[in-house]
N, C-alpha and C positions, 0 to 999 in steps of 0.2 A: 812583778816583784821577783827579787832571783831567788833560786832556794839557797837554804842554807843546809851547808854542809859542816861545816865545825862543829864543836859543843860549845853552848854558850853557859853563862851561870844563870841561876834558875834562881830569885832571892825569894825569900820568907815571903809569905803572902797567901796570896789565893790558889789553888791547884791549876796547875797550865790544862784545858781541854782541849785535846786531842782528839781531831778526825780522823780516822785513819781509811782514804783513798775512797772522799766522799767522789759523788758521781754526777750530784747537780748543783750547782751556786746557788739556786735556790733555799738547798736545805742548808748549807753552809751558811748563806744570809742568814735564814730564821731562827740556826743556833747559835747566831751570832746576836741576834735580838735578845732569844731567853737569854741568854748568858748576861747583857748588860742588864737586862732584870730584876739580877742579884748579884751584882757588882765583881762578878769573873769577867777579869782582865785579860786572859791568855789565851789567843787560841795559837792552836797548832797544827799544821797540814800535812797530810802525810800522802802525796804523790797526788794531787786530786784530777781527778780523770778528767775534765775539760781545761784544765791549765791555770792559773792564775798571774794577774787579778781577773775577775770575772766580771761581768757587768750583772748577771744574774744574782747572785752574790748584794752586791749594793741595793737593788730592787726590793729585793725581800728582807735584807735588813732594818727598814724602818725606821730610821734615825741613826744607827746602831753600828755608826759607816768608821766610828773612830779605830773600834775592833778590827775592823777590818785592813784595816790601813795598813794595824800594827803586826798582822798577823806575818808569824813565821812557815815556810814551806819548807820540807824537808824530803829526800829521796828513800828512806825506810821508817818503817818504827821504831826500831833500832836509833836511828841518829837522833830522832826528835827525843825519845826517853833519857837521853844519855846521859844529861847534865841532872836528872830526877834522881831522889833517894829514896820515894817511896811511888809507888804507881798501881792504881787499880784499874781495872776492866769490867765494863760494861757488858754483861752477857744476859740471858734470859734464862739459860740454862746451867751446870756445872761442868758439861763439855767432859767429862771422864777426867781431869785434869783433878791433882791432890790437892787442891788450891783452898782457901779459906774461903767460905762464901759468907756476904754478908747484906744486912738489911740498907736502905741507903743511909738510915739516920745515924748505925753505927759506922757504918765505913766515912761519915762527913766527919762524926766526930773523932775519930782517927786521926784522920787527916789535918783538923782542924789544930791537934795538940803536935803532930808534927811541924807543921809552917809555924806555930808559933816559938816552933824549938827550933829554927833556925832552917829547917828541911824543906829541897826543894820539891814539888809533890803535882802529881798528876794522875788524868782520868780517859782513860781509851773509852774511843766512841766507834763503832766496827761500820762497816760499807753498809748502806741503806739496805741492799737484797740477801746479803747471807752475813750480816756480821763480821767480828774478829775472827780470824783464822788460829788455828794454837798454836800456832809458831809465835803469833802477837801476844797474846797469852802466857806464851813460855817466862814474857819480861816481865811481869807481873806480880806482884807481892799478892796478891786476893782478889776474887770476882764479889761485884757490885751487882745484885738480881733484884730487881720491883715485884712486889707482891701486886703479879696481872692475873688478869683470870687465866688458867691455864689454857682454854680454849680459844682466844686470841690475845696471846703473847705481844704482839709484833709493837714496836713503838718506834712516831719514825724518832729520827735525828732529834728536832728540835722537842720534842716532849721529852727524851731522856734527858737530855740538857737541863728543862726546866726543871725534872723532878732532882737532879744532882742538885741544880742552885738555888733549888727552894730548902732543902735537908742544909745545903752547907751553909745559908743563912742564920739557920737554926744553931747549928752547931757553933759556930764561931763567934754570935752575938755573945758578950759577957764569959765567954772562957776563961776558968781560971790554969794556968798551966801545973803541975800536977808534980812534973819534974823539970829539974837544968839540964839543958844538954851539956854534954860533956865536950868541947872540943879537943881533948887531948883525942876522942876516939869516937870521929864522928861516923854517920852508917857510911858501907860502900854506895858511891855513886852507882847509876845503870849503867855507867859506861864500864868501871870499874869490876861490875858484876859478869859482864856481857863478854870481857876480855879473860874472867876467871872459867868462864864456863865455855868458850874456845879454846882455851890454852886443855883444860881436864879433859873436854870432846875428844881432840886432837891426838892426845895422848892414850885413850883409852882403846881408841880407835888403831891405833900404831899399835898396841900389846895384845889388839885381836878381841877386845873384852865385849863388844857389842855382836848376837848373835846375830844372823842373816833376816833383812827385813824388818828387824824390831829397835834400830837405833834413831830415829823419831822418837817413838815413845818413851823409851827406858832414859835419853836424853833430858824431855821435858819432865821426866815425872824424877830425874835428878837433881836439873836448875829449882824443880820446886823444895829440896828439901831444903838448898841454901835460901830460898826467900824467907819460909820459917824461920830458919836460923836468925834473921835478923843481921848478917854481918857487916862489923864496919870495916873501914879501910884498911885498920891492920891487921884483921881476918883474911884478907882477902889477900894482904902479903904474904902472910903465913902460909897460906892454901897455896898459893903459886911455888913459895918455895918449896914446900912439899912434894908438890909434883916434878921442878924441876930435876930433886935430887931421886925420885922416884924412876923421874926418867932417862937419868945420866949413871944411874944402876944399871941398868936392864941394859943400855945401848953397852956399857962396858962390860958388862957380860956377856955379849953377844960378840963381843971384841975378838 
């Protein structure tokens, strides 16, 4: 299957899961099993270290081969999230990042009144040996944490899977929706976010504002103030333009 590289549209539904640069077909089969489970439709690949399709993969899926067929492969985190308007991550820990952490059954039910508002929504699932990295992290509206025992934490692949789509069963049976979404000002997309928070890097970076060695973190723990914020599309116009004219100040001063 080729990957894909575009953003495609994400509709109302189930949350897209997301592996991101699983390492055996194996585990991808069997969280392609849980997943049909509890009737999550979407998976999504993010660079998977033995190549795809996999025959491993099919072997361990267990019936569960329609997933698999369908599945999308993508060359970053970054592209697969892109077309998403709300997206959480799977951690064990808080990772030092200012991110909202939450229990699974709240972040299902999150989710679940999003998709039904039209939102397209997704859930990071991090490399089998060391997880999300925070840079994957950084696109993230809120980390997902299982109440494990703290002395062995570790879950593989397909248990997080189960325990996301056993909560989001939960959550989605009988939901009443709570609010309309508004389409005159729907949220920014992650691509839309992802381009906002490049363009402010870029720029703060040009005016010297990040000190030496600390522009990783001061970076991530910025993108996080905008995921709080919630913003939608014409937020994120605004923001742009602000910068722009911020930064066509500075260069004509500099004239």
């Amino acid at each position: 299957m080729a990957a894909v590289n575009s953003v495609t549209d994400s509709g109302a539904g189930c949350p897209a899961i997301i592996l991101v640069e699983p390492q055996l077909g194996e585990n991808i089969g069997m969280a392609a099993r849980a997943m049909a489970n509890f009737g999550l439709s979407e998976l999504r690949l993010v660079a998977p270290r033995d190549g795809w399709p996999n025959p491993a993969a099919v072997a361990a899926a267990a019936g569960a081969t329609a997933l698999l067929d369908k599945a999308k492969v993508y060359p970053s985190t970054a592209a697969a999230v892109a077309d998403l308007h709300c997206v959480l991550a799977t951690s064990a820990r808080s990772r030092g990042q200012m991110k909202r952490v939450l229990a699974p059954d709240a972040a299902m039910a999150d989710l679940a009144l999003r998709s039904r508002a039209g939102q397209g929504t997704g859930i990071l699932f991090g490399r089998e040996r060391t997880g999300l990295e925070n840079d994957d992290i950084s696109l993230c509206d809120a980390l997902v944490t299982f109440p494990v025992d703290p002395a062995f934490a570790s879950l593989n692949l397909a248990q997080a899977v189960l325990l996301v789509g056993y909560e989001w069963t939960r959550a989605s049976r009988g939901l009443a929706l709570p609010f309309e979404a508004n389409p005159a000002t729907p949220p920014a997309s992650r691509a839309s976010l992802i381009g906002l928070f490049e363009h402010l890097e870029a720029e703060l970076e040009a005016a010297a504002f990040y000190p030496p060695d600390k522009k990783p973190v001061m970076a991530r723990n910025m993108r996080d103030m905008f995921h709080r914020m919630g913003p939608t599309e014409q937020d994120v116009r605004t923001w742009r333009g602000a910068i722009r004219a911020l930064a066509e100040l500075r260069r004509t001063r500099k004239a």
